[in-house]
N, C-alpha and C positions, 0 to 999 in steps of 0.2 A: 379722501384726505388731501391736505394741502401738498403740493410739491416743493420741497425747500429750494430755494436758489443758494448757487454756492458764491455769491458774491452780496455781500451783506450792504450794496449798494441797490440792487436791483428792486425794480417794480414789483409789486402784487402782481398774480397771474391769478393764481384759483384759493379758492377760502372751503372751509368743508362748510357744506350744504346738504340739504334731504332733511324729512322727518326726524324726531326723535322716535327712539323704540318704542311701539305699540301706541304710537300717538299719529295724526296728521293735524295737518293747519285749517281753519272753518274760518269765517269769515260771516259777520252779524253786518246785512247794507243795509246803510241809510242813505237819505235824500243826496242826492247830487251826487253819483257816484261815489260816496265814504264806504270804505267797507272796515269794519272794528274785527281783529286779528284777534283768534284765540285758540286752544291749542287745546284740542280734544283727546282724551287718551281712553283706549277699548284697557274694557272690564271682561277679567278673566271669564270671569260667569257670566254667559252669553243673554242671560236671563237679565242681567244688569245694565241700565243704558250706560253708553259710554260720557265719561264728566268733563267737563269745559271746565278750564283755567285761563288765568291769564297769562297771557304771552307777548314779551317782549323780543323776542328773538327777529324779528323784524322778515323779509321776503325768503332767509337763508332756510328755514325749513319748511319755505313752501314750494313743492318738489315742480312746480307750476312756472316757478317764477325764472326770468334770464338774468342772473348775474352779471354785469358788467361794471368790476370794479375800475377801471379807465372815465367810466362815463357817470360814476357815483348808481346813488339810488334814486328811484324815482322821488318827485316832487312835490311829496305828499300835502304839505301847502304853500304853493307856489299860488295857486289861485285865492287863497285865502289873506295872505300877503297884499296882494296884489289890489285887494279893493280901500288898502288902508292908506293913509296918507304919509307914504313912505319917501324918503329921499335916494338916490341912486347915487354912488361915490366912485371913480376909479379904484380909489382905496391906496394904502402907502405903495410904496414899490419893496419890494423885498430886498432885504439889504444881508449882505455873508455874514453879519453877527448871528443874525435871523436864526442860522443853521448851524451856527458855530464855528463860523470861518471856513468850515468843509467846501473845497474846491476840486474840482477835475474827477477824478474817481472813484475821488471820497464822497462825492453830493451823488444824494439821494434825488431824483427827478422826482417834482411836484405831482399831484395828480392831474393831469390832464381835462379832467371835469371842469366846464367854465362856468359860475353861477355869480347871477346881480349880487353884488356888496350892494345892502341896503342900509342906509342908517336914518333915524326919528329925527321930522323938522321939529325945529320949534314951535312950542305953543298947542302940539299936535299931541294923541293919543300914541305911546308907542310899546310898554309894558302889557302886559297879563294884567298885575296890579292897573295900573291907572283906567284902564278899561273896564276892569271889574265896579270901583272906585267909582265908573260913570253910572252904573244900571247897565253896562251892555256886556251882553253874551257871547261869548268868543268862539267861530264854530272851532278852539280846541279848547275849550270847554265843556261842548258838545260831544267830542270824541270820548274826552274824559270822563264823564258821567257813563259812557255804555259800558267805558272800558270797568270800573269800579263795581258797577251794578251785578256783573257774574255772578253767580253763585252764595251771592248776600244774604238772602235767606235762610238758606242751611245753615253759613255762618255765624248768621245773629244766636238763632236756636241753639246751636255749641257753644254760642258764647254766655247764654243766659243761664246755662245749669255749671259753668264755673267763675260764676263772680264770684270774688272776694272782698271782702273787707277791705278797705281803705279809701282813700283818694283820688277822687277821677280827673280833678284838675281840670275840671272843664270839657269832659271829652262828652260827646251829645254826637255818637254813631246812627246815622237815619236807616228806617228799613230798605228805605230806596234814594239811590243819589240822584238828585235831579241837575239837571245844568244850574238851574239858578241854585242849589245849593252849593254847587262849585265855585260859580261867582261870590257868595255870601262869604264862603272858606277866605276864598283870595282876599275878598278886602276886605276882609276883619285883620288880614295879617299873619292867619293861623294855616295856611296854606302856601306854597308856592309851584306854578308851573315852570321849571326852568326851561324856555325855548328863545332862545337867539334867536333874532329874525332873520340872520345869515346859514341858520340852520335848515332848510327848510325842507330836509330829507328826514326829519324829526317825525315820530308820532308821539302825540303830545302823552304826560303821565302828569302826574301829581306828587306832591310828598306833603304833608302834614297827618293831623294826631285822628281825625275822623276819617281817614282813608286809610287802606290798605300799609300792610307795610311795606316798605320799597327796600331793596338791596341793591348796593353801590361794591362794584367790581375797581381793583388798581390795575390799570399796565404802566408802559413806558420803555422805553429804552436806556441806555445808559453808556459811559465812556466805555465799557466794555465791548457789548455786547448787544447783538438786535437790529432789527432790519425793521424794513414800511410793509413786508410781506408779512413778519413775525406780528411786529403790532396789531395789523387789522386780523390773521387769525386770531390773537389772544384776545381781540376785542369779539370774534364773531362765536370764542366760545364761550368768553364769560356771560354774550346775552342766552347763548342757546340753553347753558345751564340757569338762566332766571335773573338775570344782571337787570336791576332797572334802571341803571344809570353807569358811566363809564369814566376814570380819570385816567385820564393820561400824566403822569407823573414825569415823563423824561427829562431827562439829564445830560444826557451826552451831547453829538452831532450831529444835524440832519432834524433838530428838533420840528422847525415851520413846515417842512418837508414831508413827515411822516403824517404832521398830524393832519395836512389836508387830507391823507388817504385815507386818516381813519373819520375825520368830519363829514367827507362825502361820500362813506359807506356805513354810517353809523345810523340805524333808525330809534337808538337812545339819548339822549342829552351825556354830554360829554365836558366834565370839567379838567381845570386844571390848575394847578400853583404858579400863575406868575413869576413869584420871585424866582422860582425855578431855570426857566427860560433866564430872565431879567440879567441873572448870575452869570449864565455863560456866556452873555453879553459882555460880561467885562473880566474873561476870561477867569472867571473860579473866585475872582477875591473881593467878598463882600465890602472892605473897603472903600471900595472903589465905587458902589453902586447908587443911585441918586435918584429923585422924580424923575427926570426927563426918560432918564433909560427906561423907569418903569413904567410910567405914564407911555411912552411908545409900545411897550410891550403888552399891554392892558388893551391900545387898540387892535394892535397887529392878531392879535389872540381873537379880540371880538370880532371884526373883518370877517376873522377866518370860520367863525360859527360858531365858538366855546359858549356852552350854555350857562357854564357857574364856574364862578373862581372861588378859591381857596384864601382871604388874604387875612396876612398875620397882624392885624392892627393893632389887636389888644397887648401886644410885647414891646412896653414903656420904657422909655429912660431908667425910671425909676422902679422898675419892678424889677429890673436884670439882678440886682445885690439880691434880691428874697429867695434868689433860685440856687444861691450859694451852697445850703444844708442838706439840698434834696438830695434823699437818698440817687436817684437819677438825674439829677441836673438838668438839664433841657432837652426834653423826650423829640419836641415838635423840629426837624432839619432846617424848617422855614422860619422857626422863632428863632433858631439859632443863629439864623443869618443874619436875623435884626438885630441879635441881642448884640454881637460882634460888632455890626452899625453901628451900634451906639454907645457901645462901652469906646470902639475907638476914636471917633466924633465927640464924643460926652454932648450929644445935641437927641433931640425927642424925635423919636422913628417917623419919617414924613410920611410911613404909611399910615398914622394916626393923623400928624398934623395937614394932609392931606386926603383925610377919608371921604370928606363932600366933594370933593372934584374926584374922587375916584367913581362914587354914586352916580356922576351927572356922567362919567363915560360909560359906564356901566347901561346908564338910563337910554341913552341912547340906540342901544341895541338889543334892550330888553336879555341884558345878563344877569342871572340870579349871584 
């Protein structure tokens, strides 16, 4: 288990690692050195083979593997990146909003991991989507089909002696996923792979209605409470318990800080809420908050390898009066922030009047 540090500034040191109980980690290789992770668990009755699941838990319960949370994770497509027609950027400089003004002993130290900030030229291929969109096969779309393909079979069969009655809305589950059917998914629009090209410690997944179903785990930090060492444990157990994907929600200081630790040790896609950060940028009061600030913070975020934002667009000028009656008033912290924007501006949320230039930053680094 993890050793806490008693200074809620300090580095990661160790993360809990090893198997799950009565399981180990197998590994399915294909061409080019890819090996497809999954996570075998023995049956009581020795008579019984033991069953393969899928497993996003990433190198941490593979009792094999050297942790070095300093140096991130290995490069899972660095090589795959690498043949696309990618641009290379210094990237912003980090600035003490960034982390919430946290200075001297209150700053959390960055991850020490140095990795290419890549960003999409123009004119050029640089999404999941638009590659799909071509006819071409993305080898993490490759990954993704082995990874789907488990234990499909058996599944189908369970699933065919409890259909019900009603509406499928489309849904058209194949007995076998093939790459090109992943391609198909993506660019019909009924699919998405969230992977940041700044990601590249990512092993690719999928989320749509013909695939498996996926679970999304919350952390974060906050003005209270939490450290870079807390985060990346609550990150490495929410995957070991079956997390397919990870947000970092933080709020407090040290926000850019932590989350490098957990981007370059995360082998999930990792989103997060924007406005969140955006906020403590102009020290807590919505008020005060505008494109520019967001618009930097939409990069600084992508830079850093956020696979998917969270953003509140559809929260109008004109819809803030409709939410008067609700029994709960405004459930979402981030609509609330716009609704405030706008009721005290009386002007239209520019996270709407500005949602195409949000897309073309977005596009650029392949964030869902």
């Amino acid at each position: 288990m993890q050793q806490r540090n008693a200074k809620a500034t300090a580095a990661p040191q160790s993360v809990t690692t090893g198997p799950l109980p009565g399981s180990r980690k197998v590994y399915h290789q294909l061409g080019d050195g890819i090996a497809i992770p999954f996570r075998e668990i023995a049956v009581s009755d020795s008579l019984m083979p033991a069953v393969r699941v899928y497993d996003a838990s990433g190198p941490y319960t593979d009792p094999e593997a050297k942790i070095d949370l300093e140096g991130g994770l290995p490069e899972l497509r660095k090589a795959w990146l690498g043949t696309r027609n990618l641009g290379a950027t210094p990237g912003r400089a980090v600035k003490p909003e960034d982390n919430g003004g946290a200075m001297g002993d209150r700053l959390v130290a960055p991850c020490p991991a140095e990795r290419t900030v890549r960003i999409g030229k123009p004119g050029s291929a640089v999404t999941q989507l638009e590659f799909a969109r071509a006819g071409i096969i993305t080898p993490e779309m490759e990954f993704i089909a082995h990874r789907e393909n488990l234990g499909r079979n058996e599944r189908l069969a369970e699933a065919g002696e409890r259909v019900a009655e009603g509406e499928s809305f489309g849904a058209d589950i194949p007995e076998h996923v093939t790459p090109e059917f992943v391609r198909s998914e993506v660019a019909r629009g009924r699919a998405i792979i969230p992977a940041n090209i700044n990601h590249p410690e990512l092993e690719p997944m999928i989320i749509g209605r013909n695939f498996l179903v996926k679970i999304n785990a919350n952390i974060g930090n906050s003005a209270v409470t939490s450290s870079a060492a807390e985060e990346v444990e609550k990150m490495v157990w929410a995957i070991r318990w079956g997390a397919d994907t990870v947000m970092d929600l933080s709020t407090g200081r040290n926000i850019h800080n932590i989350r490098s630790w957990i981007l370059r040790n995360s082998p999930v896609p990792i989103g997060t809420v924007p406005i969140y950060q955006a906020l403590e940028k102009v020290d807590g009061d919505p008020t005060k908050l505008d494109w520019e600030v967001f618009k930097d913070t939409l990069i600084e975020q992508a830079e850093q390898g956020v696979d998917y934002f969270t953003i509140h667009a559809g929260v109008r000028l004109s819809f803030v009066p409709l939410t008067a009656k609700r029994v709960t008033g405004i459930v979402s912290r981030g609509g609330s922030i716009m609704a405030r924007w706008c009721l005290t501006h009386h002007k239209e949320s520019f996270l709407y009047e500005r949602f195409g230039d949000i897309c073309d930053i977005m596009r650029r680094y392949d964030v869902s």
